[in-house]
N, C-alpha and C positions, 0 to 999 in steps of 0.2 A: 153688415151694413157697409156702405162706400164712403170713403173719405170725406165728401163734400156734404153727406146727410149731419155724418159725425159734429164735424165743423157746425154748421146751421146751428143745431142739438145745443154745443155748448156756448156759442155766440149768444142764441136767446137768452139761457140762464146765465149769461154772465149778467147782458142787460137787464133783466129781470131785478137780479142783485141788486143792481146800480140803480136801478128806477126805484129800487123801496129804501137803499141809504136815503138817496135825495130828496124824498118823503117822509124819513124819520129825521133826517136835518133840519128842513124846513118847520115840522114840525115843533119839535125842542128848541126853536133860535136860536142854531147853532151857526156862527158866522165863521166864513172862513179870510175874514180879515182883521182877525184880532190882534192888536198893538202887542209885541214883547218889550220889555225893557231891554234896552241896550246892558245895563250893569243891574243887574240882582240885586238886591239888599240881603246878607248873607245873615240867617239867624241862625242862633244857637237853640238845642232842646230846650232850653230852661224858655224862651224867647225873648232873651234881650241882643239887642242889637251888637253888630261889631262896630266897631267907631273907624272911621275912615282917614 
């Protein structure tokens, strides 16, 4: 096979991949602009708090 069929070949299955994330994300309501906390609240196994 020639270089450019090659190409074509894995372009589609990459897209393919990517079109069934973005269908299992939407899916699940999966956001991708979820808030992080700036500072962690750091617990311990037991889960009591550390005091700050």
């Amino acid at each position: 096979m020639s270089l450019p069929i090659v190409l074509i070949i894995i372009v589609t299955i990459m897209g393919i991949f990517a079109f069934s994330i973005v269908l299992l994300a939407r899916k699940n309501n999966i956001s991708l602009k979820q808030t992080v906390d700036s500072k962690p609240i750091h617990a311990y196994k037991n889960g009591e708090q550390k005091q700050q």
